[in-house]
C-alpha positions in Angstrom: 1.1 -1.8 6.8 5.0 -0.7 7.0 6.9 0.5 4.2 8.5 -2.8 4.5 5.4 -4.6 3.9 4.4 -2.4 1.1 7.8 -2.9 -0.7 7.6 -7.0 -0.3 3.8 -6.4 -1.3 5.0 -4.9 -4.7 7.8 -7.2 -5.2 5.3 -10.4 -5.1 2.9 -8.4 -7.0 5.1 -7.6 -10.1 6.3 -11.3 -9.7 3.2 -12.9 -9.7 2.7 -11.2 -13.0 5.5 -12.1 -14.2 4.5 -16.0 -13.8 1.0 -15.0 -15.0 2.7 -13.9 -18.1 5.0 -16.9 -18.5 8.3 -15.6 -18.4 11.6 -15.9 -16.7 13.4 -13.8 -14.6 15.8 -13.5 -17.8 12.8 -12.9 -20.0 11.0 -10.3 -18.0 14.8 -8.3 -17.5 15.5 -8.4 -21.3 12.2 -6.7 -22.0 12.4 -4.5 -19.2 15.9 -3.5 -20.1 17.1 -4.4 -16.1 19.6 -6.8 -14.9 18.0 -10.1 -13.8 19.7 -9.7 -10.5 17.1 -6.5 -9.9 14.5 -8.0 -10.5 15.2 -11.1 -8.4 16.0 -9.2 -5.9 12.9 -7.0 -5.8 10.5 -10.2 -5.9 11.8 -11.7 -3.1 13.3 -8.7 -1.0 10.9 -5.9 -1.9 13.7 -3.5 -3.0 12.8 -0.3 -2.6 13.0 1.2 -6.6 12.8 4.4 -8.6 9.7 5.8 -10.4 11.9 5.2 -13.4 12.4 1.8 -12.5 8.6 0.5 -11.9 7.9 2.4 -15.6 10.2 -0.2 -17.2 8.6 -2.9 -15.4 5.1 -1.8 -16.1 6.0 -1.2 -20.2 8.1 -5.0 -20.4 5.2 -6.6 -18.8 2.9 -4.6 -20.6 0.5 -3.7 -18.0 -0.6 -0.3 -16.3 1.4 0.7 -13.7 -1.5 0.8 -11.7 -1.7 -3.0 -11.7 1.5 -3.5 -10.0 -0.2 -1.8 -6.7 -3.6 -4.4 -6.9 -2.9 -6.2 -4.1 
């Protein structure tokens, strides 16, 4: 697997949980305190992100941050 592989991996990870949870792109960014832009980009891109960043997205869609990497 490349890194780019592994960053698209995570970005359809996190938003597969996301639709599992029932949210919106706008949803999901107000609890994670991101812009929606972000996090649209990173579910269909696989932006590359910081520690900081996946730690938001873990605590707005309340799961461990060990989920987003089950795939």
């Amino acid at each position: 697997m490349t890194q780019r592989d592994f960053l698209k991996a995570v970005g359809r990870n996190i938003d597969q949980i996301r639709k599992e949870k029932g949210l919106s792109f706008q949803e999901m960014a107000d609890r994670c305190n991101l812009e929606k832009s972000s996090l649209v980009r990173l579910a269909g891109q696989g932006t590359n992100i910081t520690m900081a960043t996946l730690y938001k997205i873990a605590k707005g869609l309340q799961v461990p941050v060990r989920e987003i990497f089950e795939f």
